[in-house]
C-alpha positions as CSV (number, residue, x, y, z in Angstrom):
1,X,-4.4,-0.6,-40.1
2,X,-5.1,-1.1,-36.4
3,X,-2.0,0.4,-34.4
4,X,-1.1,-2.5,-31.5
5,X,0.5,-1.3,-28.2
6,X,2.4,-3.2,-26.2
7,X,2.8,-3.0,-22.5
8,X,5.2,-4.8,-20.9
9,X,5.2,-4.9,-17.1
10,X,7.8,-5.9,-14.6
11,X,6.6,-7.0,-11.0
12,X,9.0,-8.1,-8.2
13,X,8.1,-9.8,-5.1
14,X,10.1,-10.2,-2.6
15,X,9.5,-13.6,0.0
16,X,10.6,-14.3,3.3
17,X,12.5,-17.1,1.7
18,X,14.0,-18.5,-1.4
19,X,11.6,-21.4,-1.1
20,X,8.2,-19.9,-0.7
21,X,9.9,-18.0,-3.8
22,X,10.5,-21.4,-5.7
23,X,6.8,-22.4,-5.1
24,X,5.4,-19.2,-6.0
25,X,7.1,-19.3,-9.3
26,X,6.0,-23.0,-9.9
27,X,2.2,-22.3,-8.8
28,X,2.0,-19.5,-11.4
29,X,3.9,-21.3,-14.2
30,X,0.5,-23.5,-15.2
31,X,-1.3,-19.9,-16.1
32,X,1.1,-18.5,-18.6
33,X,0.2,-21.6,-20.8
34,X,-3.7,-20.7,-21.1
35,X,-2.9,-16.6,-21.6
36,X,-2.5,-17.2,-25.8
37,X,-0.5,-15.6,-27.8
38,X,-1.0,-11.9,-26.9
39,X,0.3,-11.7,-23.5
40,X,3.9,-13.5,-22.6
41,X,4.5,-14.0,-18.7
42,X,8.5,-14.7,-18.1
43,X,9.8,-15.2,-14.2
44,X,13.2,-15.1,-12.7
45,X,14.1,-16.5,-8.8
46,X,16.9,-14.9,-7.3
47,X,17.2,-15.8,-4.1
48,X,14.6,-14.9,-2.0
49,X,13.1,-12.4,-5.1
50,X,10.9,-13.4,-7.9
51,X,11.0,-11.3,-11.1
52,X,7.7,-11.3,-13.2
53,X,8.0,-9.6,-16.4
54,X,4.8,-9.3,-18.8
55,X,4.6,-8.6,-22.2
56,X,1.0,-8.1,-24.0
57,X,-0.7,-6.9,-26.9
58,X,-3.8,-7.2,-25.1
59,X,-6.2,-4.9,-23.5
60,X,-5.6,-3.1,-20.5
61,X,-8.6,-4.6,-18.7
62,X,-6.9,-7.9,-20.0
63,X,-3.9,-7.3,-18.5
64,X,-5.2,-5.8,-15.3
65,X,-6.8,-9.0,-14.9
66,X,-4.1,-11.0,-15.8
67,X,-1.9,-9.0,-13.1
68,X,-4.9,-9.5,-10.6
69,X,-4.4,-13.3,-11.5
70,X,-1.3,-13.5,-10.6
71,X,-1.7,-11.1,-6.6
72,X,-4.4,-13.9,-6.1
73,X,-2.2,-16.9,-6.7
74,X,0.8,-15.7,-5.0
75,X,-1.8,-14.8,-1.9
76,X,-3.7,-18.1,-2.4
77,X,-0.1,-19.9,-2.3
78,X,1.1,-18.1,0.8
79,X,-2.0,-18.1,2.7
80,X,-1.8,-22.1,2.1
81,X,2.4,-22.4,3.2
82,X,1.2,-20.2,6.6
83,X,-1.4,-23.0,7.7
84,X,1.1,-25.7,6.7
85,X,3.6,-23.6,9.0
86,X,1.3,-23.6,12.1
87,X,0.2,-27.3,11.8
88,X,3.4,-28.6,11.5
């Protein structure tokens, strides 16, 4: 039998605001629904401070990935709230 390891990964980042923290959370939300079965993505807002936590069975490449995923979206997603600051 095939031994399984589980990693499980906690990741907080900290926003200038509860807000961008909220929209953070809900623009990575969508992507823990196409990750399957072997990798679980769970987030917690506190304040200005989102919590991700990530539990996998999968690869380390797949979960390197999956982390890389999730730097890109929360850069994507504040990148996008900065121009909407300075043309407002």
């Amino acid at each position: 039998m095939k031994k399984v390891n589980k990693t499980k990964t906690k990741i907080t980042i900290i926003c200038k605001d509860s807000q961008t923290a909220k929209i953070i959370k809900e623009c990575l939300e969508p992507e823990n629904d196409i990750l399957g079965n072997r990798t679980q993505i769970t987030s917690i807002l506190r304040e200005n401070n989102l919590e991700i936590t990530i539990n996998s069975t999968a690869s380390i490449s797949s979960l390197r990935n999956t982390i890389d995923d999730i730097f890109h979206t929360i850069r994507l997603t504040e990148s996008v709230l900065l121009k909407t600051e300075r043309e407002a």
